[in-house]
C-alpha positions, 0 to 999 in steps of 0.5 A: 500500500505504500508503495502504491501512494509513492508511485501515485505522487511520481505519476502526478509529478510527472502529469505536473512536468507535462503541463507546466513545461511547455508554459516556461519553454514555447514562446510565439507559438502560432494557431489561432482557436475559434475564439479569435476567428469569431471576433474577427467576423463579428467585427467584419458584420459590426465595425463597432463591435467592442469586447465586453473584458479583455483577458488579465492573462494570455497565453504566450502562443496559441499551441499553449491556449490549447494545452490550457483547454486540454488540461481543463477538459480532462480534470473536468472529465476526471472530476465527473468520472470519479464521482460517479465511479465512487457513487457506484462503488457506494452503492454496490458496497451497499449490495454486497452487505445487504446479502 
């Protein structure tokens, strides 16, 4: 059991590296997301077209926009699959003492 929770801190350690290296290492990265193709046609229908915020942060490229995305979409889908998987492990624990 203990080695288990030592190679579980190695694998998130590693998980860590992989996010936060190319943050610190790619600079200028060049892809552009929909977000700004669809500023740029609002702007061709409404020359007036005026954001309602401006970001207080931007990712230095846009490779890194989408490693930011990534890594939100699967903690998300790690959160959602977690509580389920535990609330199906609660209710078949549930089963097994039952009988």
């Amino acid at each position: 059991m203990h080695l288990n929770w030592k190679y579980n801190i190695v694998l998130l350690f590693i998980a860590t590296l992989i996010a936060v290296l190319p943050l610190l290492f790619v600079k200028n990265s060049e892809f552009t997301g929909t977000d700004s193709k669809a500023a740029e046609e609002v702007q061709k229908i409404s020359n007036d077209f005026e954001p309602w915020f401006q970001p207080f942060w931007e990712p230095p490229g846009g490779e890194i926009e989408s490693l930011l995305f990534a890594l939100q979409a699967s903690l998300g889908t790690g959160i959602i699959f977690y509580c389920i998987g535990y609330l199906k492990g609660k209710r078949d624990a549930g089963k097994i003492m039952d009988h």
